[in-house]
C-alpha positions in Angstrom: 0.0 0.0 0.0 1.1 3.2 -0.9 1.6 6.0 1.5 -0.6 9.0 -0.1 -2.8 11.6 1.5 -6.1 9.8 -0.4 -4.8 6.6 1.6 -4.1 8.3 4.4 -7.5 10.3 4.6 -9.2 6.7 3.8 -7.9 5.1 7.2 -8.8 8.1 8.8 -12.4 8.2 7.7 -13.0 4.0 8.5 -11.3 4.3 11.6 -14.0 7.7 13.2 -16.5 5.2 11.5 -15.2 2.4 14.0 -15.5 5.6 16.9 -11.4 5.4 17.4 -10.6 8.8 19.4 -8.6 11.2 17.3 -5.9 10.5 19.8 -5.8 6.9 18.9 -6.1 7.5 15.2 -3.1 10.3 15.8 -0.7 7.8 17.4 -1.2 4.9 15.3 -0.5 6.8 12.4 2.5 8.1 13.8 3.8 4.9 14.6 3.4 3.3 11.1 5.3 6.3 9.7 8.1 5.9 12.7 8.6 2.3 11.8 8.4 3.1 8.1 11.7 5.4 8.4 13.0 3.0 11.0 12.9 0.0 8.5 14.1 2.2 5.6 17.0 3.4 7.7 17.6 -0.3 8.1 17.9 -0.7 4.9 19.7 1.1 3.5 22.4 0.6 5.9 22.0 -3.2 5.4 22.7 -2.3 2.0 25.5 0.2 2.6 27.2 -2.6 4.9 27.1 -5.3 1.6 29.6 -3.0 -0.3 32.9 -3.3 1.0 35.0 -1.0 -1.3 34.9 2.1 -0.6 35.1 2.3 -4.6 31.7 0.5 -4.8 30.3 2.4 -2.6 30.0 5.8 -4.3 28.4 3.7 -7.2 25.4 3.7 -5.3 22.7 4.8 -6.9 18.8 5.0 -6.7 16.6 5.5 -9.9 12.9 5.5 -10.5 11.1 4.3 -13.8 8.0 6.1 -15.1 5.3 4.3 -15.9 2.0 5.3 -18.2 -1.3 6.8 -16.6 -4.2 4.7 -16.1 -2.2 1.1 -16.9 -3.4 -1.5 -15.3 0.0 -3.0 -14.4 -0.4 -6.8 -14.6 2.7 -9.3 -14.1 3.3 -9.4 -18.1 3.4 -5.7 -18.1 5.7 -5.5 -15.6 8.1 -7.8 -17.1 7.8 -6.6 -20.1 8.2 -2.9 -20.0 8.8 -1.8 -16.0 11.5 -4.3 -15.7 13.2 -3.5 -19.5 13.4 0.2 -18.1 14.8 -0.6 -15.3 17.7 -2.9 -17.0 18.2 -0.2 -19.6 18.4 2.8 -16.5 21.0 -0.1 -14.7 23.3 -0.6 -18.1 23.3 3.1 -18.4 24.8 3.9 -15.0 27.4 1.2 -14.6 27.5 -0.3 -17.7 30.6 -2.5 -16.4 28.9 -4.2 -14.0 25.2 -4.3 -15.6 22.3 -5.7 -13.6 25.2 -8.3 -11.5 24.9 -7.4 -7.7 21.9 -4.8 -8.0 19.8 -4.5 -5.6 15.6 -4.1 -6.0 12.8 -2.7 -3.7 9.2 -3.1 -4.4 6.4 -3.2 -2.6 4.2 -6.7 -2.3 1.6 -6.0 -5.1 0.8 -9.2 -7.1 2.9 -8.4 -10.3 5.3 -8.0 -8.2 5.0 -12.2 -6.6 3.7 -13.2 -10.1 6.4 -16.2 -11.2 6.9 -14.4 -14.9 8.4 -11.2 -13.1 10.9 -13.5 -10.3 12.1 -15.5 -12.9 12.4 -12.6 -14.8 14.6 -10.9 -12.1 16.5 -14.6 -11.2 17.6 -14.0 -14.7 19.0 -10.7 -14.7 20.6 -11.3 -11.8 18.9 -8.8 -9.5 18.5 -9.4 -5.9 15.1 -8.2 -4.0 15.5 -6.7 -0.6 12.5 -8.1 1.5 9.4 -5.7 1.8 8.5 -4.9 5.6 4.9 -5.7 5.0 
């Protein structure tokens, strides 16, 4: 799930329709977004701590890929143009090395578990980091 003020304003509204308190409602928001910096924090020195060289190190990189409006983004599109993007965006920015020891986050939407887009990935030789959800 994505964090975005529509999703944000939707757990709001079901949670006065359960009669939470505001205070509730206040602090369990703030929790999710504490332990979502906590577990990118984590991250990102769990990745950090994988590169040894110091040489490596300031190769690292994070990129996003665009995708079109109103897709519906099944497993076969993913694959097919997502994941060609981001192979393209790797080559381009270490064209040495090219998808070998690169590291991928995504969330756990379906396209993302589908077997086409892991095997996919097992192929290109991308590693996922584990989602905290």
């Amino acid at each position: 799930m994505e964090f975005t003020k529509e999703n944000i304003r939707f757990f709001i509204l079901i949670r006065c329709k359960l009669s939470e308190s505001a205070k509730l409602i206040h602090e369990t928001l703030h929790t999710v977004c504490r332990d979502c910096a906590r577990w990118a924090r984590r991250q990102t020195r769990r990745v950090a701590s994988r590169i040894s060289k110091p040489k490596e190190r300031e190769s690292l990189r994070y990129s996003s890929v665009q995708v079109a409006q109103d897709t519906t983004m099944t497993a076969t599109y993913y694959v097919q143009n997502v994941l060609s993007q981001v192979k393209s965006v790797i080559n381009e920015q270490r064209p040495k090395i090219s998808t070998s020891r690169t590291l991928l986050l995504h969330d756990n939407a379906s396209p993302h578990k589908a077997r086409a887009t892991t095997q996919s990935l097992r192929e290109l030789e991308i590693q996922v980091l584990p989602h905290p959800a």
